[in-house]
C-alpha positions in Angstrom: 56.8 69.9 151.6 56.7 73.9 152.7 53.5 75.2 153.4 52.0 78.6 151.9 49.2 79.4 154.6 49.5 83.4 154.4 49.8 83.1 150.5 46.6 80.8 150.1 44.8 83.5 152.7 45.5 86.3 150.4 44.8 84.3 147.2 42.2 86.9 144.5 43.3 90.0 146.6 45.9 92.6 145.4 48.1 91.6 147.8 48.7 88.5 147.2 52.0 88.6 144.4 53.4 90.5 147.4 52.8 88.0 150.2 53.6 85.2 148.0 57.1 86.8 147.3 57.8 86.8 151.0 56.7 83.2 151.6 59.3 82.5 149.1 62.0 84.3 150.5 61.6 82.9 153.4 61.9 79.4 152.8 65.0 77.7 153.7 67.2 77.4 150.4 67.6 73.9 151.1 64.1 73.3 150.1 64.4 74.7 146.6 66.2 72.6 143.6 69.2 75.8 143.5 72.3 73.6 142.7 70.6 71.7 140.2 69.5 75.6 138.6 73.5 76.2 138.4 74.2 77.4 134.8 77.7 79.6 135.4 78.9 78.7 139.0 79.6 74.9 140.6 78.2 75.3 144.5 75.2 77.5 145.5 76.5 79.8 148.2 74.4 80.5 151.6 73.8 84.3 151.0 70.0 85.0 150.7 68.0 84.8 147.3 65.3 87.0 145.7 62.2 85.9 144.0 60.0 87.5 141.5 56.9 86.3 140.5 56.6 85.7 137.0 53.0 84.2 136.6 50.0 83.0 138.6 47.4 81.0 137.5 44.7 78.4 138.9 43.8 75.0 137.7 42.8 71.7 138.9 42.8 72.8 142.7 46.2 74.7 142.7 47.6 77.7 142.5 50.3 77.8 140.5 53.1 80.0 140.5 56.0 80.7 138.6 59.2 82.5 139.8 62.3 83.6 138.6 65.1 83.0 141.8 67.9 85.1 141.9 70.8 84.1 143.8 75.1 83.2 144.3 77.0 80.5 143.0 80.8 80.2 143.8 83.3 78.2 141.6 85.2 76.6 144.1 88.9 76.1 143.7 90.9 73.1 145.8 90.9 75.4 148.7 94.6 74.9 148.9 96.6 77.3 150.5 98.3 77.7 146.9 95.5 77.3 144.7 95.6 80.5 142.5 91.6 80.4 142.3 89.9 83.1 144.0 86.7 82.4 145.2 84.5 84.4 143.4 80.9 84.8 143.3 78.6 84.4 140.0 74.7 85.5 140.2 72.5 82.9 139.3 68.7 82.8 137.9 66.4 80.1 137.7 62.8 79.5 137.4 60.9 77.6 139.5 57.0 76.7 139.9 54.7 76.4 142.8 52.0 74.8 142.5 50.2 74.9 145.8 47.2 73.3 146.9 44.1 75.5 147.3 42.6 73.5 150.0 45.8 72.5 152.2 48.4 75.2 151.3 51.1 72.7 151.0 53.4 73.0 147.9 55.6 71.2 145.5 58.2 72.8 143.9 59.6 72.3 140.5 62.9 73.4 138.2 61.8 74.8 134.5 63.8 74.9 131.8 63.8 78.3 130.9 
């Protein structure tokens, strides 16, 4: 569970879409569902990823926060020194939530369907 301490600190200010986007980026990819958010590539490469915050709302105790993830995929060929397939890069989306916790800053993240 990653932990959004400087987000949660600048929670009801202006700032806080801004510092939230950089918590995000910041996390290591590993963390977020990105291979399971594939739609046109088959491996998620390890170049960095963008976020952009979609929504914010608060409910229940959280804050929760949706964001669209931009990133690489690669379809990956046999890796044969014949194989004909060039390795080529596809830009992925996906949309993720955050919902974290308004006392404790620690958050779960989720995949959407959109």
């Amino acid at each position: 569970m990653s932990q959004f301490p400087q987000s949660l600190r600048a929670w009801n200010t202006p700032a806080f879409q801004t510092v939230l986007k950089q918590e995000i980026e910041q996390l290591d990819a590993g963390y977020l569902p990105l291979q399971r958010g594939l739609s046109s590539s088959s491996y998620v490469t390890d170049r960095p990823f963008q976020a952009m915050i979609i929504s914010v709302n608060e409910e229940a105790g959280l804050i929760r926060a949706k964001a669209g993830i931009f990133y690489t995929g690669i379809i990956a060929g046999c890796s044969c020194a014949d194989d004909p397939t060039p390795i080529d890069e596809q830009t992925e989306y996906c949309v993720i939530r955050f919902d974290i916790d308004s006392t404790t800053a620690e958050a779960t993240v989720t995949l959407l369907e959109e």
